[in-house]
NULOSE-406113 format. One line per 4 residues: for each residue z, y, x of C-alpha. Coordinates in Angstrom, 2 decimals, padded with zeros to 5 digits. Layout:
<recs>
Z,Y,X; ...
</recs>
This chain:
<recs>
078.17,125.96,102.03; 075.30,123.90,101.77; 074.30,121.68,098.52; 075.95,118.47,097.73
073.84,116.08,098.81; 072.69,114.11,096.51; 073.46,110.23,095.48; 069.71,109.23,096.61
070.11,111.90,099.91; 073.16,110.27,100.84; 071.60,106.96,100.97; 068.94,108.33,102.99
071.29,110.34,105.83; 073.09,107.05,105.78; 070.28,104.71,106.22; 069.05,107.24,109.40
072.83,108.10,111.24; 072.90,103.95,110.62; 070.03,103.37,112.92; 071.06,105.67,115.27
074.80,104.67,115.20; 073.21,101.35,116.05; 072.34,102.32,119.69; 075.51,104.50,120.24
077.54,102.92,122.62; 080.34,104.69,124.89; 080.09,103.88,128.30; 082.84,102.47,130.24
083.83,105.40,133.41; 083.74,101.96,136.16; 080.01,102.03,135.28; 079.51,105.80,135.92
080.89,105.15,139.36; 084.58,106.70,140.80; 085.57,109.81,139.90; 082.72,110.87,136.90
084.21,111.43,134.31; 081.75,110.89,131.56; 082.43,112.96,128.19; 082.58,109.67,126.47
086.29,109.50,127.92; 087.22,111.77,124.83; 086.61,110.54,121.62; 085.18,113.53,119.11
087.45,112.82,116.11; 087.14,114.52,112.59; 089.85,114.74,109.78; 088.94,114.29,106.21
092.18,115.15,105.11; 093.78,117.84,106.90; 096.79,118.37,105.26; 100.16,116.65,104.45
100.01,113.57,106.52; 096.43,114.36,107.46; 098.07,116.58,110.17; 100.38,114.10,111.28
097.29,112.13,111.53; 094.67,114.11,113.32; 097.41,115.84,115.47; 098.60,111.95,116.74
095.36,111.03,117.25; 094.12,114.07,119.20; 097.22,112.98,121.36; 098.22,116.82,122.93
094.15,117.15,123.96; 093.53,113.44,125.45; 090.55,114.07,122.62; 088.51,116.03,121.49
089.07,117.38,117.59; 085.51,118.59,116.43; 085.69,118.91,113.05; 087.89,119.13,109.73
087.12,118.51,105.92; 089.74,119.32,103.62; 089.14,120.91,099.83; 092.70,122.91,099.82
092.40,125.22,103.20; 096.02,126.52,102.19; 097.10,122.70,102.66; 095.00,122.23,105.59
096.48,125.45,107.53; 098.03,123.72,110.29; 095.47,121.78,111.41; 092.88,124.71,111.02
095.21,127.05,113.71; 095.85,124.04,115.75; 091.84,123.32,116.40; 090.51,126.63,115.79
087.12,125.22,117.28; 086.68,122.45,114.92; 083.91,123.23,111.95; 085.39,123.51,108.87
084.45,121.71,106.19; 085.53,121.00,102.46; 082.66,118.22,101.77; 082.94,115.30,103.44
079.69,114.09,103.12; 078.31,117.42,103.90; 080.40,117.08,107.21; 079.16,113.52,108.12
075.27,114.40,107.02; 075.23,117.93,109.53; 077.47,116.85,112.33; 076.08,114.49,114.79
078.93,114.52,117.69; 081.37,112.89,115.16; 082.66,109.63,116.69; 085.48,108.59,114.60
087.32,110.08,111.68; 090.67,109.83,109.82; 090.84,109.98,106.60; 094.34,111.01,104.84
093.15,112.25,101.43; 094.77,111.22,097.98; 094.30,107.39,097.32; 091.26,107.48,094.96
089.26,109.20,097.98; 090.05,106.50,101.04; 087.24,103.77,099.43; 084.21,106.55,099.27
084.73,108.34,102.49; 085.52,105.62,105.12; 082.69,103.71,103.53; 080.42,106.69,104.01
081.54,107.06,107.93; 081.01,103.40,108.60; 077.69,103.08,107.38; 077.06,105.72,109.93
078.54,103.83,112.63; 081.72,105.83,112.72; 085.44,104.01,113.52; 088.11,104.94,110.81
091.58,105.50,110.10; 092.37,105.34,106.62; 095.74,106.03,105.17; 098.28,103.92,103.34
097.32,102.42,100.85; 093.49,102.08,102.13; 091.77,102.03,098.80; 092.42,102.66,095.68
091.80,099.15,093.87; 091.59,095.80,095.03; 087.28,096.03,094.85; 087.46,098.72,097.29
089.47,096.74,099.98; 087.69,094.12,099.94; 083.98,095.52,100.35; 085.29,098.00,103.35
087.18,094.84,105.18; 083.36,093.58,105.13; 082.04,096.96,105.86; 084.10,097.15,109.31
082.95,094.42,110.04; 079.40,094.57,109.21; 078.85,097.88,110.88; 080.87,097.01,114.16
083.52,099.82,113.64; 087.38,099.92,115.01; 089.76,100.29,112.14; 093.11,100.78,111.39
095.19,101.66,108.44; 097.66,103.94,108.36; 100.75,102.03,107.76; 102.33,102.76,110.79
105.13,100.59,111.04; 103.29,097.82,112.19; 103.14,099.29,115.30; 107.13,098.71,115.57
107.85,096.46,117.65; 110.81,095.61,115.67; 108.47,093.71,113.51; 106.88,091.76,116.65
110.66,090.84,116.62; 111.02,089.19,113.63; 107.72,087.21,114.12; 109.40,085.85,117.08
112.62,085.25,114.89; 110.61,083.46,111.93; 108.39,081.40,115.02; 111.34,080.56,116.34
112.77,078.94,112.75; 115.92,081.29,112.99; 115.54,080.95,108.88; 113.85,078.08,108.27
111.33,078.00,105.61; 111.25,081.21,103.65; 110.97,080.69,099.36; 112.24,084.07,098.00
111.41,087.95,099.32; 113.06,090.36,097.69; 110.81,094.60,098.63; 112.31,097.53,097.06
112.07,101.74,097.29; 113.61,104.20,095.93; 109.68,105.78,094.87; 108.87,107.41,093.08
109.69,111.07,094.29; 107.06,112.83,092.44; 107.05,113.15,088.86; 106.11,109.80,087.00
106.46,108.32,083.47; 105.33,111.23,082.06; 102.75,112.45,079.33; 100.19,113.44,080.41
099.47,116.84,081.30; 097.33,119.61,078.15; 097.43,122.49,079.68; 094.71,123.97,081.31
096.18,126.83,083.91; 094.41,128.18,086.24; 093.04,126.94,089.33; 095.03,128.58,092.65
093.61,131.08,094.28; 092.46,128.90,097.46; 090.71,126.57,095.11; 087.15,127.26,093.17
085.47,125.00,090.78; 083.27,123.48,093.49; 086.50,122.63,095.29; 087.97,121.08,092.34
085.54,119.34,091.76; 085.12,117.95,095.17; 089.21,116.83,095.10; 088.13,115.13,091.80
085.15,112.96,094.29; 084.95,109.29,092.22; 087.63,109.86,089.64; 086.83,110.53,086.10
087.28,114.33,085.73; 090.04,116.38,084.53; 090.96,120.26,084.88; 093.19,121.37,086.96
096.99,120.78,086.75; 099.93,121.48,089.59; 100.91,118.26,088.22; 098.03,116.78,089.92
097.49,119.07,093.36; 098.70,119.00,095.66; 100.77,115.48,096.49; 101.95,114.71,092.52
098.70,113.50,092.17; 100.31,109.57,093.82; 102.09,109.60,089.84; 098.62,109.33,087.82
096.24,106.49,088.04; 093.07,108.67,087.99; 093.88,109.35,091.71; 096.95,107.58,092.94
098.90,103.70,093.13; 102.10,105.27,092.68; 105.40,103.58,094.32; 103.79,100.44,094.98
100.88,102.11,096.72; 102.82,104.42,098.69; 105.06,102.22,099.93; 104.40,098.84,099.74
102.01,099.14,102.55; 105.16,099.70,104.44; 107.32,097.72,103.30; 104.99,094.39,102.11
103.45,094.74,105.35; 106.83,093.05,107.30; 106.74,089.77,105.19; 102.84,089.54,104.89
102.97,089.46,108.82; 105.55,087.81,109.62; 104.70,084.84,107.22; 100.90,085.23,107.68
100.25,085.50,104.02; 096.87,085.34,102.16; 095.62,085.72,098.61; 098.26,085.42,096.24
098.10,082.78,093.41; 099.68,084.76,090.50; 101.66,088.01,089.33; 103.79,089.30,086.71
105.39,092.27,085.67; 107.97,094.19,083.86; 108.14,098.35,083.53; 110.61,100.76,082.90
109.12,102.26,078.96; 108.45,106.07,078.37; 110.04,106.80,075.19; 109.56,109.45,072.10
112.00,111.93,070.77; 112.99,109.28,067.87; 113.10,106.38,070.49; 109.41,104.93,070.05
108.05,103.21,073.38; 105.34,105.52,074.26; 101.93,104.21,075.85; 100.75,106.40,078.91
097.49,105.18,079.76; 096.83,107.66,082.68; 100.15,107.38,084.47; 102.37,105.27,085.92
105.43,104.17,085.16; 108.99,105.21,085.86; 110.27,102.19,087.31; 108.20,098.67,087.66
109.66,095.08,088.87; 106.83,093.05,090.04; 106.57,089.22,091.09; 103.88,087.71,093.21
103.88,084.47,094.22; 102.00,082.73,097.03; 101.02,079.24,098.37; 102.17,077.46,101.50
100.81,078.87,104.67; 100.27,076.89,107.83; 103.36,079.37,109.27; 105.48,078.94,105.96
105.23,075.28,104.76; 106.46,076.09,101.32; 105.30,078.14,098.21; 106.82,081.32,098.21
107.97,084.14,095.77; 108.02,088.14,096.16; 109.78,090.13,093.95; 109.16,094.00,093.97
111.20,096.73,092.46; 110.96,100.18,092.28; 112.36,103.33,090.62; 115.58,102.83,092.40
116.17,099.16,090.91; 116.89,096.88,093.92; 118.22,093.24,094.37; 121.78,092.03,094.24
123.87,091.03,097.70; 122.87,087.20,098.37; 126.44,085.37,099.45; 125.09,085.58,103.26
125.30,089.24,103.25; 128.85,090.88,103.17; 129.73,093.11,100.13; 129.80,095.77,102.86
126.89,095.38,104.27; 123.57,097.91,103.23; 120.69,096.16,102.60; 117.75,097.02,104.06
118.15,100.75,105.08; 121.76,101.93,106.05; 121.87,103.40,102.21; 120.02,100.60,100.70
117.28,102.80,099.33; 114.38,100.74,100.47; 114.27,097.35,101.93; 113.26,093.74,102.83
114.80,090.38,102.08; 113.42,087.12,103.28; 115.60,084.11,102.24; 115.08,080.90,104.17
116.25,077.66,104.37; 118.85,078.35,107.21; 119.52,082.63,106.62; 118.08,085.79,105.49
116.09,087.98,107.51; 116.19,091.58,106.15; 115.30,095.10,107.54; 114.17,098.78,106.72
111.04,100.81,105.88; 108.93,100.22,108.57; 110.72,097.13,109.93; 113.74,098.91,111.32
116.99,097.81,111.78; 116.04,093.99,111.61; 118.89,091.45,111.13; 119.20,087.80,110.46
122.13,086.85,108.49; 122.39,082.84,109.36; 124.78,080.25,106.80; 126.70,079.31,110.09
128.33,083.37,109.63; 126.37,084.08,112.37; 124.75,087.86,112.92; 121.23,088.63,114.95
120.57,091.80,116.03; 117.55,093.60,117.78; 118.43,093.32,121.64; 119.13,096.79,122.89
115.89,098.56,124.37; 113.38,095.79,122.53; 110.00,097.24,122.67; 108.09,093.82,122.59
105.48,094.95,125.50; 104.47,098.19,123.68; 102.53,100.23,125.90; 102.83,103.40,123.46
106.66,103.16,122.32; 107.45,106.65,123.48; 104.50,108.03,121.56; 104.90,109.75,117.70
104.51,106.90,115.36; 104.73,104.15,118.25; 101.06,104.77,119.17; 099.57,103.76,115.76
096.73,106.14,116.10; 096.90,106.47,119.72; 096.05,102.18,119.94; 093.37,103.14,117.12
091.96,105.73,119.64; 091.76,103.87,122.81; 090.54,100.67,120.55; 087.38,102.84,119.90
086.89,103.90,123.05; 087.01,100.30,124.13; 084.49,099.26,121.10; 084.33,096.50,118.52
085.27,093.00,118.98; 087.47,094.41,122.72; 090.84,093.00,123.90; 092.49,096.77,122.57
090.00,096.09,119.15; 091.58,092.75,118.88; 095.28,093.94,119.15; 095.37,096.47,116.28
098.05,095.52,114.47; 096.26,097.02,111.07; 092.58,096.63,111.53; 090.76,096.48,108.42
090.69,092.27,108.86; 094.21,092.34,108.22; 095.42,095.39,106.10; 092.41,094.52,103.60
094.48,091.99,102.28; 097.86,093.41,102.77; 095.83,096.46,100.36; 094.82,093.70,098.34
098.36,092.03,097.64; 099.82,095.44,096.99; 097.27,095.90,094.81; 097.87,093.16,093.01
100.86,094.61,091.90; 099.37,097.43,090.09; 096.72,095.21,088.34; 099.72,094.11,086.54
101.59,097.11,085.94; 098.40,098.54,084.41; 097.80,095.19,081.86; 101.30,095.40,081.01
100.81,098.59,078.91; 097.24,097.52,077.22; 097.72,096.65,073.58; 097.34,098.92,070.32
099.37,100.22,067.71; 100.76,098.58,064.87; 100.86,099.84,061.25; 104.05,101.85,061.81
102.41,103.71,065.02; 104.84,101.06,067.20; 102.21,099.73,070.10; 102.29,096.02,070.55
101.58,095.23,073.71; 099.32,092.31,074.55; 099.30,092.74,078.76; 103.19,091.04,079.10
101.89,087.84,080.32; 101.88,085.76,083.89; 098.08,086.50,085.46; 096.60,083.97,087.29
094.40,085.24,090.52; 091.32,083.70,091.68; 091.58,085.63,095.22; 087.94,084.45,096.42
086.56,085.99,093.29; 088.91,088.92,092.80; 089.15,087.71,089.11; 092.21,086.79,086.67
091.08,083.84,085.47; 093.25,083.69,081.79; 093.41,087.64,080.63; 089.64,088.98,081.04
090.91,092.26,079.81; 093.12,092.71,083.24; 089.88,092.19,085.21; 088.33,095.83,084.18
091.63,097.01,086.99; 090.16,095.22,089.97; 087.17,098.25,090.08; 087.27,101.31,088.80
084.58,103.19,087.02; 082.62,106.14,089.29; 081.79,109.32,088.67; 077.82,109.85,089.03
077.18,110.44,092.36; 080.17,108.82,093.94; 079.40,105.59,094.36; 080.66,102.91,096.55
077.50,102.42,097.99
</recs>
């Protein structure tokens, strides 16, 4: 494999693909004439990520060959397997920037590597004019969102997060539920999941075992990209990495995208105004709360609150919970009735001034308990007008696809339902969550080895500024440190 390129190299392939990316432009077929069919009618997507959901991704996206799939980038080719039979003609790679410097024919990529990696490579394929999909949660820290919401913008690219739900048109529903004042003015949401799955709230790993057999050092390194490094652990690779801060956002990040996402859109929300947070503690063998810098925690309840909105005339609070902790029946609902998912496991409350609108991961299953007894219910066959319903994921990629094809600023651009514009800060808010959970646990030890933590406070967010504005020490979570080489350039 050819060398790394290096931090200064990068900036220079990125500075050239930029001017040429500037005078790419796929050419609608009605200006070809009837009946060309000009090879700009198949997008040439790459994967950086081509395992786990990176499949799901690339596969969806490819669309059963409506495109073209011309290259892959994944560090664990065990992981990647699928995706390698699948496309046998697609180059392999295992660096992404190695992948973006050599091949030209790329058009878009998606990108469905571990959390700390989304920031660094769909930064790297926008500044060469590529269109992204980035998975759920898009970046890693609240920094990150923010300069690639810009970024999309700034280099003209189609984007859309991964978060696929908001291509249900179940949610479309409830907008038209909440625009219609079915619930009045909403004060209180209540967002729960049974995450984490993976182990979490646990020391951190010692051992030093050795690296599987599909893996080298150069590829370990590589899955380490902007994080600070550490040897190999199973712990870490593959998927248990979403449990350590280093590379993951743990529940909150893996499924608050999902589930956050209903209430953010429904009630157009922006910036938050505050957070707080309580966790679940990690204790020793004689019962002595034990600090675990590097993970996260076993079980967190978080509170956000927001201003008024012009949609939702009132200030509103959001309550997370994870780690299986989940909100009591409000007297609207029946003591029979799930919440949220059939078996309650995850869910969405939003209590208004006239009922409670709740639903499911992803927006399913919507319902509007009203104080009259009354019961709403999604009309049978709802599909709100989508054009991709029958499709795997309701078209999420597929929208992303033809949105590209279409180009920046189109009608198909424009009806993304999780373009950057928006799912920056929906990333943001969910962020915002972990900026807490990670200030809750900074403090020190006390003579008898007890830590007193100083982090348990209310945090006041200056959302223009992404800046806590009365505990400094919280703001050193809003970025994250890079490894040389690696920056967010």
């Amino acid at each position: 494999m050819k060398e790394k390129p290096t931090q200064k190299s990068r900036r220079d392939f990125i500075k050239t693909g930029a001017v040429a990316a500037g005078s790419f432009m796929i050419v609608p077929r009605h200006v070809l004439g009837k009946g060309y069919i000009p090879p700009s009618d198949k997008l040439n997507i790459a994967a950086i990520g081509a395992g786990g959901k990176g499949w799901s991704d690339i596969r969806n996206a490819w669309n059963e060959g409506a495109e073209n799939v011309v290259a892959l980038c994944d560090v664990d080719t065990n992981r990647a397997k699928n995706a390698i039979e699948k496309f046998p003609k697609a180059k392999l790679y295992k660096d992404f920037r190695v992948m973006l410097e050599q091949q030209k024919d790329i058009d878009a990529v998606t990108i469905s590597g571990p959390d700390h990696m989304h920031g660094v490579a769909a930064m790297a394929a926008m500044q060469l004019g590529k269109h992204v999909y980035v998975q759920k949660p898009l970046t890693h820290n609240i920094y990150e969102a923010r300069k690639l919401t810009e970024a999309a913008r700034q280099y003209k690219v189609v984007s859309q997060m991964g978060n696929q739900g908001a291509s249900n048109p179940e949610q479309q529903l409830m907008v038209e539920w909440f625009n219609k004042k079915k619930i009045g003015k909403v004060h209180t949401v209540h967002v729960w999941t049974n995450r984490p799955v993976w182990p979490q709230g646990i020391p951190f790993p010692t051992q030093k075992p050795d690296l599987p057999k599909q893996l080298s050092k150069s590829d370990w390194d590589l899955f380490i990209g902007p994080a600070q490094y550490v040897d190999y652990h199973p712990l870490f690779h593959p998927f248990k990495w979403r449990g350590w801060w280093n590379f993951g956002t743990g529940a909150l990040g893996d499924m608050g995208c999902h589930l956050i996402d209903t209430p953010f859109r429904v009630l157009e929300l922006g910036y938050p105004t505050e957070v707080e947070c309580s966790v679940g503690q990690v204790f020793t063998r004689d019962w002595t709360p034990e600090h675990i810098p590097e993970g996260c925690p076993p079980s967190s309840s978080v509170q956000i609150k927001f201003p008024a909105t012009k949609k939702n005339k009132t200030e509103m609070t959001m309550n997370w919970s994870d780690g299986g902790i989940r909100p009591f029946h409000p007297d609207l609902i029946p003591a029979n009735d799930p919440l949220g998912e059939n078996n309650s496991s995850n869910g969405v409350l939003m209590i208004g001034t006239k009922g409670i609108m709740t639903c499911g991961t992803y927006g399913r299953n919507p319902k509007i308990y009203l104080k009259n007894g009354d019961v709403m219910t999604m009309p049978e066959g709802y599909t709100a007008g989508n054009p991709n319903e029958n499709l795997p994921e309701r078209g999420h990629q597929t929208s992303w696809v033809q949105a590209c094809k279409a180009g920046f600023g189109s009608d198909k651009h424009q009806a993304l339902t999780s373009s950057f514009d928006y799912s920056g800060p929906l990333t943001e808010t969910v962020l915002m969550g972990n900026l807490a959970i990670r200030s809750y646990a900074l403090g020190k030890a006390n003579d008898r080895g007890r830590m007193n933590f100083y982090g348990r406070k209310r945090l006041l967010w200056d959302g223009k500024n992404m800046k806590i504005t009365n505990f400094d020490e919280a703001n050193q979570f809003v970025k994250r440190e890079y490894r040389e080489g690696w920056d967010l350039i």
